[in-house]
N, C-alpha and C positions, 0 to 999 in steps of 0.2 A: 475646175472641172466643168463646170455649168458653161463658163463661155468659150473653154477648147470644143467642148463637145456639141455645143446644141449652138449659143449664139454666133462664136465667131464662124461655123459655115456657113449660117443663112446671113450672113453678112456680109460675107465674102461671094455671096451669086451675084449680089448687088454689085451697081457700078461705085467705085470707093466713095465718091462724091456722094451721090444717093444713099449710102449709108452712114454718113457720118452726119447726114439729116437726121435720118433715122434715127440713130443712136440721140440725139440731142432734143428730138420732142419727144421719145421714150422717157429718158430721164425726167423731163419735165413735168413728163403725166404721172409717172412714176413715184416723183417725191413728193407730190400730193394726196396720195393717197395714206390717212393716220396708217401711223405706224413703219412705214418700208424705211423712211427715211433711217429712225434707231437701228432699223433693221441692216441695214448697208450698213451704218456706221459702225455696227456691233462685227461687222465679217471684214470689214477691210481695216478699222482704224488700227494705228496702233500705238497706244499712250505711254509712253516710258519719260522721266529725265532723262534718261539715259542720252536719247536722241534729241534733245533739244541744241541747238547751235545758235553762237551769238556772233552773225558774221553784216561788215559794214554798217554795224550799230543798230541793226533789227535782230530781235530773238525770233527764231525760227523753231515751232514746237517739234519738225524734223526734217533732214538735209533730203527728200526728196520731192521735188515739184514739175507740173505738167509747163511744158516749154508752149513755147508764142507757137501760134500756127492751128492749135487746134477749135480755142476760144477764141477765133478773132474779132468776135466783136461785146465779149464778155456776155453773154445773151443766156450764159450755163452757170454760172461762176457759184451763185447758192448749193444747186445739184452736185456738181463735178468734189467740193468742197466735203460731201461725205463720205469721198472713197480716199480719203484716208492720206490727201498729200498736205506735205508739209507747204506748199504755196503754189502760187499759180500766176501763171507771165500770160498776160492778154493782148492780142492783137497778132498781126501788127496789123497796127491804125496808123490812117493817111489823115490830113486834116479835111479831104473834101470825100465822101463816099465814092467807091468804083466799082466797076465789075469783075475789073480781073481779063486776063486771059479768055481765051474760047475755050469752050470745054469742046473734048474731055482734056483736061490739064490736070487729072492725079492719077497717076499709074500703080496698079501692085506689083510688083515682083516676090513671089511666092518663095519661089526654089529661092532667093536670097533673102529672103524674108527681108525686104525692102520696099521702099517706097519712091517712085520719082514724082515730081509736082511742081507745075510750071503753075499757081494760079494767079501771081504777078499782084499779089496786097489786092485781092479781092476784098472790100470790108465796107461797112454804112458809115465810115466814117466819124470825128472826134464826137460832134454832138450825143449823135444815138452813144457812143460809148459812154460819156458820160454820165448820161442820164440813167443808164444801167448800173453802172456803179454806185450813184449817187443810193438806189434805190434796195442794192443788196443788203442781207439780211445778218451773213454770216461773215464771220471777223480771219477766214484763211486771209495768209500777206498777200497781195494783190503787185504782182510789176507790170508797167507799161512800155508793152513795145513800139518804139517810133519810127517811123517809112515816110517816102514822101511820094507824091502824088505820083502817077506815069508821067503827065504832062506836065509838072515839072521840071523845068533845066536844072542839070546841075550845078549852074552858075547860081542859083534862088534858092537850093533844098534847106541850107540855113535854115530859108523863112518856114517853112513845111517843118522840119525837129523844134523852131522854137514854137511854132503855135501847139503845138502837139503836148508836147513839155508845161505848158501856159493854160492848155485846156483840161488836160487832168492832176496837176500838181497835188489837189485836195484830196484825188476819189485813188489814189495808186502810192504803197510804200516805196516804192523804186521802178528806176527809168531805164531802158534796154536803147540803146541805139545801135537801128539794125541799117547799117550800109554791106552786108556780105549777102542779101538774098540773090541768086543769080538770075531772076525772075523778072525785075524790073529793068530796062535798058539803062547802061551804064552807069546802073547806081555801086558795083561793087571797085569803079575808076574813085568813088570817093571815100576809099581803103586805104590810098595814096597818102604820102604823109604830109603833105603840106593842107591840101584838101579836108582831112579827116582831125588836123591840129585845129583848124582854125574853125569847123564845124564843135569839136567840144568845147574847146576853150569860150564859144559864145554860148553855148548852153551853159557853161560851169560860171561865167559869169551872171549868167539870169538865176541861177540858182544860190551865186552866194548873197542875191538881195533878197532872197527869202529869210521870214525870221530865221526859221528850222529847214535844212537844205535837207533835199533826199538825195539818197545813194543814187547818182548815174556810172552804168557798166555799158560796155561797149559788147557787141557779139562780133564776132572775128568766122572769116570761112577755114576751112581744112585745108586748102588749096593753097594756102600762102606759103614763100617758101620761109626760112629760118631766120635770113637777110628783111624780111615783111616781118616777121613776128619780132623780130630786134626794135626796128621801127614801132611797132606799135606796142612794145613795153615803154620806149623811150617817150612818146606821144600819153601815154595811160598816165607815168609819172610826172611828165611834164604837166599837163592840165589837173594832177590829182584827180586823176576817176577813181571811184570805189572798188570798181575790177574788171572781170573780162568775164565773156561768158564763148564759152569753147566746147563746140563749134557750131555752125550754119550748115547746112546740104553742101555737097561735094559735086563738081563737074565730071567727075572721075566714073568715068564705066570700067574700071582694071578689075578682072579676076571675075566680073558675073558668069552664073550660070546659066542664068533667064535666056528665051528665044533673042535673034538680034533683030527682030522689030519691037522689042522692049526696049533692049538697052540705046536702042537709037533714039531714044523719044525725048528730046530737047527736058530740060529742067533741071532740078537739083534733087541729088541721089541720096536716103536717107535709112537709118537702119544700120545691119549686121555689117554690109560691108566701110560702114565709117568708122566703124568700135574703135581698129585700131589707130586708126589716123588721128580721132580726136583726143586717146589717150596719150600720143605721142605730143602734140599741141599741149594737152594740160600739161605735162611733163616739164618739156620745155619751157615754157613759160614759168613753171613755178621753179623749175632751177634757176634759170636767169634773171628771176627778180629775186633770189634769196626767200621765197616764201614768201613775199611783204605783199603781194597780191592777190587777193581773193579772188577764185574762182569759182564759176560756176561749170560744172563738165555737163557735157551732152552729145550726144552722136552714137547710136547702135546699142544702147542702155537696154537688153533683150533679157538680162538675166540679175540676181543678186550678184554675183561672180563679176560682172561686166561693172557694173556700181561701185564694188569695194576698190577695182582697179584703176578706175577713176581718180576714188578718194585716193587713195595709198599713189598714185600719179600727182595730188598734190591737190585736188580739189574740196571747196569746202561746203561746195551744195551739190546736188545733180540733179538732172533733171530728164525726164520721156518724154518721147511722141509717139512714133512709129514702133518702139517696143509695146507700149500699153496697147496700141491697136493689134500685135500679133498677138501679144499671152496673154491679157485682159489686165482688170483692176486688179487684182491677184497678185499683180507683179510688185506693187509698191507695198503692201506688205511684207512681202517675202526680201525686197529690198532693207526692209526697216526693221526686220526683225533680223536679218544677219549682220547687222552693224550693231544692232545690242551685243547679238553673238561674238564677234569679234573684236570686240571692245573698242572699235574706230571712233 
């Protein structure tokens, strides 16, 4: 109620970017102060067995976690950590710090309760990320998402995932390789199968000369057709990745409502209108590999409703973005507490 009604409009006067500052040195000041921090944790946690899940050989105390895009340079991760999610995906991290895109590169779309966002792996890059992790306090599972530079070819990005992979191995339980952001110039050509085999397979080989190898999942966009997602089960099993995570932003303006100087606005479209597309992705996918594949679902997660049809679509985590920014922290309890409910 507190952030329908009071936070999220004075948030929403703000330009999204400007606020999603905001929101991030609030919190910070915030959890310093004795007491607020028990205080969040007492209104949003929520502690059951019920909801713990043992998926790719990490126990997870619950199947809902904040997706890459929002922490990207892990700068939150103690704060974000008491509202109550079962894990948290950081980044995505490039190996050399960037800018990103020109602003304004994040758009709202209201009437669709959406978001577009062109900010092209804006991030400080591997070191600062490190050294933040190195430095955190609290034990939520931590995944790292990997990208490669702009200026990067994509004849080299190899080299850009394995530094990436090399530099946080110690400070992250699990590795995200994101070739479907539509942000970066033709990095979603290395979705391709030949391209995208020989990219894991060199990760999955630097990972089995670790003593203890972590789980690498791949994120896949919505945009692929049936014939692509065929491929990239074949590619998942063939290199043994741990799973998939579905889906990335969509290229798709079908069916908005928003003015058409929104829907024109170059990026990747995120929110209510991807609900269904990523659930038909989870779907698929977990029919066609027999279930043997873990999934992570993501895309338009607005509701508990939206979550369970994820799960019951075949997924075994899930994860928000652009929901937590329309309904608040509110949402991942309400998440967590109807999967008790339902005995999922």
């Amino acid at each position: 109620m507190l952030y329908q009604y009071i936070l999220k409009p004075l948030l929403f006067l703000m330009s999204p970017e400007k606020a999603h500052y905001w929101v991030a040195d609030s919190l910070r000041f915030l959890m310093k102060i004795p007491g607020v921090k028990s205080l969040v944790r007492s209104w949003y946690q929520v502690e059951d067995p019920r909801l713990s899940r043992t998926v790719f050989g990490i126990q997870f105390p619950n199947p809902v976690g904040l997706a890459a895009g929002f922490d990207k340079n892990a700068s939150m991760v103690d704060e974000l950590a008491n509202l109550g999610f079962g894990f948290i995906e950081v980044g995505t991290v490039t190996p050399k710090p960037q800018d990103g895109n020109p602003k304004p590169r994040l758009f709202r779309l209201p009437a669709d309760h959406a978001l577009i966002n062109r900010m092209g792996f804006n991030n400080e890059g591997l070191e600062a990320m490190k050294a933040r992790l190195q430095r955190r306090t609290s034990k939520v599972i931590i995944g790292g998402n990997l990208g490669k530079n702009k200026l990067t070819p994509n004849e080299l990005a190899e080299e850009d995932y394995c530094l990436g992979f090399e530099a946080l191995f110690d400070v992250v339980d699990y590795f995200v390789v994101n070739v479907s952001s539509p942000n970066t110039p033709n990095l979603r050509d290395l979705q391709e199968k030949e391209p995208l085999k020989k990219l894991l397979s060199r990760l999955q080989d630097l990972n089995a000369a670790k003593s203890i190898p972590k789980p690498i999942l791949l994120k896949i966009a919505p945009d692929l057709t049936n014939e692509q997602l065929d491929d990239v089960l074949e590619i998942v099993q063939e290199t043994h990745l741990a799973g998939i995570i579905a889906t990335n932003t969509t290229l798709s303006r079908e069916g908005l409502s928003s003015i058409e100087s929104l829907k024109q606005e170059a990026g990747g479209l995120s929110g209510k209108p991807l609900t269904q597309r990523s659930t038909e992705v989870i779907a698929y996918l977990h029919q066609h590999s027999d279930g043997k594949i873990p999934i992570i679902g993501v895309g338009g997660i607005h509701s508990a409703e939206d979550a369970l049809d994820k799960l019951k679509a075949g997924a075994s985590l899930v994860q928000v973005y652009t929901g937590f920014i329309y309904e608040g922290p509110g949402l991942i309890k309400e998440i967590n507490q109807r999967i008790i409910h339902s005995g999922l």
